[in-house]
N, C-alpha and C positions, 0 to 999 in steps of 0.2 A: 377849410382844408379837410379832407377827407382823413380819418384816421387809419391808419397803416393798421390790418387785420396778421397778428404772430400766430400761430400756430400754440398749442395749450404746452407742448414740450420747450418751446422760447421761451413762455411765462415762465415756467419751473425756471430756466436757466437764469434768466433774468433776476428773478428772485433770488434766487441763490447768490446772485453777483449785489445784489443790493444789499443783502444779510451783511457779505463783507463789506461792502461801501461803510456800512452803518459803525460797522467795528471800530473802522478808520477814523471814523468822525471823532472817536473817544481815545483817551490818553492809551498809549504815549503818543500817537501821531496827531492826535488833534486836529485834524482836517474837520472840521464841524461845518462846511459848504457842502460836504456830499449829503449830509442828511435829508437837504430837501429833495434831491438830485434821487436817495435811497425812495423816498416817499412817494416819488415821482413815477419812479418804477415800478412802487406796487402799486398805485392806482391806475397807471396809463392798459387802458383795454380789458379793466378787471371786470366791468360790467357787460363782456362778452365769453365771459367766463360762465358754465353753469355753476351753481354752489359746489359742488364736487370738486370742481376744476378750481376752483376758487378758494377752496380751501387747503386742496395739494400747493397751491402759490403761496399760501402764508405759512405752510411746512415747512416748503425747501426755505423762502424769507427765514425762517427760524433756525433752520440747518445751516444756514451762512453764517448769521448773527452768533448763535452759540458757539458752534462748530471755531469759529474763526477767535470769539470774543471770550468765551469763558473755557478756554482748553488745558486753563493754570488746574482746572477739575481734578484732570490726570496726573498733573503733579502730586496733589493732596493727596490721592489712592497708591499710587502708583509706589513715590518715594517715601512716604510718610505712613503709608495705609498698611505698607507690607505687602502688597498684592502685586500678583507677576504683571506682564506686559501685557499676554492678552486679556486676563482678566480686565486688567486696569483700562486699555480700550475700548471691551466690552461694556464696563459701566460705565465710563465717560459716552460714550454714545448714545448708551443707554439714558443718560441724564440730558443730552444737547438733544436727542429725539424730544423726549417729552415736553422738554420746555419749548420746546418748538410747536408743540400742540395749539398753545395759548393763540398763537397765528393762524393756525389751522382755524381754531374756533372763532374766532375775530371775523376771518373774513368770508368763511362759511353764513357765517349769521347777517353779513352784511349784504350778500350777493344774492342769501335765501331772501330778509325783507325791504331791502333798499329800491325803490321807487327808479325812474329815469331822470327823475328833475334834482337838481341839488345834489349832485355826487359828489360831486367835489367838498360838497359842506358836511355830510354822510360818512364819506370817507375819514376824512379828520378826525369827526365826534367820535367817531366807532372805533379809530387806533387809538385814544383815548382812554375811552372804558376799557378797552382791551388790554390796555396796562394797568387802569386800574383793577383788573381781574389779576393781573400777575401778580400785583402787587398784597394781594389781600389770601389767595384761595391754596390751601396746602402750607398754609404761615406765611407763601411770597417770597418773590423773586425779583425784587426790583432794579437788578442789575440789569448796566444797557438800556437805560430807557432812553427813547431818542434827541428826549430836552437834556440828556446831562452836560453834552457834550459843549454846550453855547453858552458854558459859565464862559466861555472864552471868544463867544461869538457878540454882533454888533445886537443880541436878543437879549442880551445879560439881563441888560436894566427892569426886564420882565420878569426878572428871576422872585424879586421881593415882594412882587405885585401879586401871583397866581404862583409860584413854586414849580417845580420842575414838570408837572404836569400841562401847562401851562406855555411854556416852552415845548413839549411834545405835540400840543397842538395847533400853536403856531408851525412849527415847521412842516408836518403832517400836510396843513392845510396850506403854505407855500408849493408844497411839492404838487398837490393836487390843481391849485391855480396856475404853478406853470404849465401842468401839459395842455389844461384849458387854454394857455397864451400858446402854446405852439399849436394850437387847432385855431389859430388867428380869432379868437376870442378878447381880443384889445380889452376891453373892460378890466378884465381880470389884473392888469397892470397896475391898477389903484391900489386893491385893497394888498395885494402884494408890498407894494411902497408903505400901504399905511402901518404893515407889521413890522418892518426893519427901521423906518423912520420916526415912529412917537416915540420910542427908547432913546432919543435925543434930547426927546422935551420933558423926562422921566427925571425923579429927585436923583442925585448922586448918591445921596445917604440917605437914609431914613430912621436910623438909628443915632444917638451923641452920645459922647465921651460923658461916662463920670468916673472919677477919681481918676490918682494919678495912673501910670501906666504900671504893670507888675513886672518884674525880670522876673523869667522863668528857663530853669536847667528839667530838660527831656534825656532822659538816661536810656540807650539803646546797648543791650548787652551782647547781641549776636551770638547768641548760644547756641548749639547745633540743636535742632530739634529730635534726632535723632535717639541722643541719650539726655535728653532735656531730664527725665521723671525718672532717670535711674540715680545710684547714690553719687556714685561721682559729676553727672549734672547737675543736683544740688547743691554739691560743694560748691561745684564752679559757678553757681546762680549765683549761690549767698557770696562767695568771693568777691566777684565782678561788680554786682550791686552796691557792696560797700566801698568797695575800692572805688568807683566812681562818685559813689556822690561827698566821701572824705576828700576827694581831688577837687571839687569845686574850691573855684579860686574866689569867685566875689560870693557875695551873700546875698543868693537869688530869695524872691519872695517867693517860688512855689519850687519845688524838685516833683519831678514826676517819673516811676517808675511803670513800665509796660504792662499790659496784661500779663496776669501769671507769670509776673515777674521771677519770682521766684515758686519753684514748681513741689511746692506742699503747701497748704491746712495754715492756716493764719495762726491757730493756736500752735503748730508750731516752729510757725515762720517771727512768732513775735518778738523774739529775746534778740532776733536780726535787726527784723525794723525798729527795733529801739536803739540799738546800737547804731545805727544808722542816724537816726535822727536825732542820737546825743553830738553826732561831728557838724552837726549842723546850727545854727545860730537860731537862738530861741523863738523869734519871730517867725522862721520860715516857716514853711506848710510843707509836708513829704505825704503825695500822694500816690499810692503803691495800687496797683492789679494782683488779687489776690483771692485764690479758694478761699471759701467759708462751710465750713461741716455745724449742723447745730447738734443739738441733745435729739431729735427723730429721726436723724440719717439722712437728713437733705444738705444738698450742696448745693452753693450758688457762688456763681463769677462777679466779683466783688472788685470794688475799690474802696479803699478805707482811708480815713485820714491820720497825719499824726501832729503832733507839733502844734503850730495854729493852726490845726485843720478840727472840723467838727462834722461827725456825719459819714456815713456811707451810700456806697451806691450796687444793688444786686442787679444784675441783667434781667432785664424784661424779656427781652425776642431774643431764642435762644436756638441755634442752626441746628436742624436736624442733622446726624450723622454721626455731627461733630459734641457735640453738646449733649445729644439725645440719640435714643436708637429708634424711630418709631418701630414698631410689631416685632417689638425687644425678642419675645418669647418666641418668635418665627425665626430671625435673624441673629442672633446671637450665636455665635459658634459657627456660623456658615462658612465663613470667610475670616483670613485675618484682621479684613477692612474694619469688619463690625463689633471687634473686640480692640479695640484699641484701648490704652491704660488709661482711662478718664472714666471717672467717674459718672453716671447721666446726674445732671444738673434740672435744679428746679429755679421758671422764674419765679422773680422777686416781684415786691406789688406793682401796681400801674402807676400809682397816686406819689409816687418819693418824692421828698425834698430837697430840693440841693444840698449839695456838700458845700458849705462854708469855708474857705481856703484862704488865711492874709486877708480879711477883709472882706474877700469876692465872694458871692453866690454863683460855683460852676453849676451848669446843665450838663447830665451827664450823656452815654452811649460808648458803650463797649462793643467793641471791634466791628461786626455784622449790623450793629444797631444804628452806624450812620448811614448806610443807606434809605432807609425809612423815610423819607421827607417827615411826613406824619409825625413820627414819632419823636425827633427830635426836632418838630419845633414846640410840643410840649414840651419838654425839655427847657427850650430856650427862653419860652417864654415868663419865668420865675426866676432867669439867670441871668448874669449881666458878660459870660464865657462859658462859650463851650468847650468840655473835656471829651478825649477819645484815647484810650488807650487799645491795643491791636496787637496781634499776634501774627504777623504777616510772613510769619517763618515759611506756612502751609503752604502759598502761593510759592515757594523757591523763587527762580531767578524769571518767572514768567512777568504779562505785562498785567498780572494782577495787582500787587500792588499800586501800581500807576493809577489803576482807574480805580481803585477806593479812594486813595487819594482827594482824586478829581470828584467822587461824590461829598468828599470831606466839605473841598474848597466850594460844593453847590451848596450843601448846608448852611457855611457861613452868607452866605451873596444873600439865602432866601431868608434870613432870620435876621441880619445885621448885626451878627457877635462875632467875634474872632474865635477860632478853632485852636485849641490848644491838640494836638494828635504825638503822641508817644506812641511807638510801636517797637518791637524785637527785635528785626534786622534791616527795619525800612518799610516805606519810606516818614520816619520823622520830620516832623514840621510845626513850623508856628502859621499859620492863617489868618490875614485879620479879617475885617467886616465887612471888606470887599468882594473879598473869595481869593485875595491874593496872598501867595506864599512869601512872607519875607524873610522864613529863615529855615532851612535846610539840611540836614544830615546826611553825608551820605552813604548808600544802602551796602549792607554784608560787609559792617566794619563796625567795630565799638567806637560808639558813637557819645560825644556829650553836647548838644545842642542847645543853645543858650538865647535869648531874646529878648523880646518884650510882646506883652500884649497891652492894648486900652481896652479896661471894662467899658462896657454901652448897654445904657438904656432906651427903652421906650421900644417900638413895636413895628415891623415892617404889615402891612397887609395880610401879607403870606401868614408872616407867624399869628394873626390876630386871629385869622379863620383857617388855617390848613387847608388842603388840597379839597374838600368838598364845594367848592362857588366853582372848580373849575371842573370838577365831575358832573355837578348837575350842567354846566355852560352845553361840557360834549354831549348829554345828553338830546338838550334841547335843541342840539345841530341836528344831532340826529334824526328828532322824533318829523320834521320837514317832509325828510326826502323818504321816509317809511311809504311802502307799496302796502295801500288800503283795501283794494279789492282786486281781483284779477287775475291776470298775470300779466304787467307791465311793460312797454317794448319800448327802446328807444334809446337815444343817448343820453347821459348827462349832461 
């Protein structure tokens, strides 16, 4: 079958509609079948693309995607930042353009060295690495990637094997072999079959239970973020806090209070958290999200333990903006975005040990830090649960929360630990080692959620090597269809 020739202003539109498809595919709507369907569209006729042409297609791809997927942006600035409307659109645009670049770049490079033989396997390798550029370059952005969405798809079982990377290139490379099956390319039908069908023959678990199960109470305070750091939102921190975890009825093994739970300086947030953890039964563990000021004037986003709790945990990956100002000395005073009451924060080392809780060795990651595949499954890998506490106030009533979530629940699927997540005002949850939510808060309400997790041992794939067997894999797809000398003509 002859390929249908679109005109280069289709491609843009096309792309642009695929950016949104890809949004879909990720929580709240979950439709994770458009992905390949997304995938499908930016490769079908890209290799009649020049690179120029080829790279405006992976912009506007990035202007749908962002544009549609991360627009909670403008929340953050907008209601939280102090910054008026047009500002606040201006830089929300300003942020969905650039991250849209990564596409531009992607597929600019692909169209500049990509061969006519093997696109379809080119294609894949190269939306691949081209996450893993986002994921790494300017600290990383690895929201939206196009495996997150199949923690809920029949690709799951793939999740523990290669990690969410892994699942991007599975689907990447479905989308590519379908438009090869609608150019009546029958072949293409097998290896299609073989990526949705071995996840049948795949371990259900890869991880087992040890010791018993823990009850765990998740404390969600729904504080307005607005007047969070002023003095009457400390009151109502420290009120709220105590007041909930004194109302616990049974005698959970762990209490877990949110990021910045309470919005001062642990030094003098302590004579709280003690009071706190005297209403609580001597065994428990009360594990709080908490500033730390030392003697040099650095700050770090912490979680501390109290009770039987042993250990702390500083943030490592720390958000620009929010956390940090980059070109402080440029930006500072500009705007009221850029002075917001926080302090900038220093990370903590690479190397931490888990915080010891009732027994458990948690793997930690504060708020931004589950997204990382990477990084929390070092994490994981020395724990037998993973903790996440979050601050998901920023996000308001957008479908941000929903898809950190869903990176939550990919984290547990690719490491085989249950996910302990305390957040602000939502979404709270318990996760276990499936990637399945079994117990739920719900959002923009004082919340006390209450469970169980099983600690688990021993090691999925994933967590054994991280995401690099599957960056060198896209690599090696790639290096195939690479144009050696010439300039190369023809189909893929």
């Amino acid at each position: 079958m002859t390929e249908t020739r679109f005109s280069p202003t289709l491609h843009y539109l096309m792309a642009l509609a695929a950016g949104v498809l890809t949004t879909l595919t990720a929580a709240p709507f979950t439709l994770w079948w458009l992905g390949p369907v997304a995938a499908g569209l930016m490769y079908a006729g890209l290799h009649r693309l020049t690179p120029g042409q080829a790279a405006l297609k992976g912009w506007s791809y990035g202007l749908g995607l962002f544009g549609a997927g991360a627009s909670w942006v403008y929340v953050s600035i907008h209601d939280y930042g102090y910054t008026g409307v047009p500002l606040a659109l201006a830089l929300t645009g300003l942020f969905v353009a650039g991250l849209a670049l990564f596409f531009a770049v992607t597929l600019w490079l692909y169209r500049r060295l990509a061969g006519p033989r093997l696109t379809w396997l080119t294609f894949a390798g190269a939306w691949v690495l081209g996450e893993w550029l986002r994921t790494w370059l300017f600290t990383g952005f690895p929201w939206l990637l196009l495996g997150t969405a199949h923690v809920d798809s029949p690709l799951a079982p793939w999740a523990p094997v290669g990690g969410v990377y892994l699942l991007s290139l599975f689907t990447a490379l479905t989308g590519s072999l379908g438009v090869e099956f609608l150019r009546r390319r029958w072949w293409t039908a097998a290896p299609i079959a073989a990526l949705w069908l071995v996840p049948l023959a795949l371990p259900s678990q890869w991880t087992t239970p040890t010791g018993e199960p823990l009850r765990v109470a998740l404390l969600q305070g729904n504080l307005p973020q607005l007047i969070k750091w002023t003095p009457e939102g400390r009151r109502e921190a420290a009120n709220t806090y105590l007041a909930l975890t004194r109302e616990l009825s049974d005698e959970p093994d762990l209490v877990v209070w949110p990021e910045a739970a309470l919005p001062m300086f642990e030094d003098e947030a302590r004579p709280i958290l003690e009071r706190a953890q005297a209403s609580l039964a001597p065994d428990t563990a009360l594990l709080a999200g908490i500033l730390q000021r030392d003697g040099e004037g650095l700050y770090y986003n912490s979680v501390i333990g109290l009770g039987n709790a042993e250990g702390e945990y500083r943030k490592t990956h720390l958000v620009p903006f929010g956390e940090y100002l980059p070109l402080e000395n440029l930006l500072r005073g500009v705007i009221a975005f850029f002075d917001l009451p926080m302090p900038a924060m220093t990370p903590g080392p690479a190397d931490q040990a888990p915080i010891e809780a009732a027994g458990t060795r948690l793997g930690n990651a504060i708020c931004y830090e589950i997204i990382y595949a990477d990084l929390v499954a070092s994490r994981a890998r020395n724990a037998e649960v993973l903790l996440t506490v979050s601050n998901d106030t920023w996000f308001g009533a957008s479908i941000g929360p929903l898809q950190h979530l869903q990176m939550a629940r990919l984290r547990a699927l690719e490491n085989g630990r249950p996910v302990v997540r305390a957040t602000s005002n939502g979404v709270t949850a318990v996760i276990d080692a499936q990637g399945r939510v079994t117990a739920r808060a719900p959002q923009f309400e004082v919340a006390t959620l209450t469970g169980e997790v099983t600690p688990m041992a021993g090691h999925t794939p994933f967590n054994r090597t991280g995401s690099w067997p599957v960056w060198l894999l896209a690599a090696l797809l790639v290096m195939p269809g690479l144009r050696l000398r010439g300039r190369d003509t023809g189909e893929g």
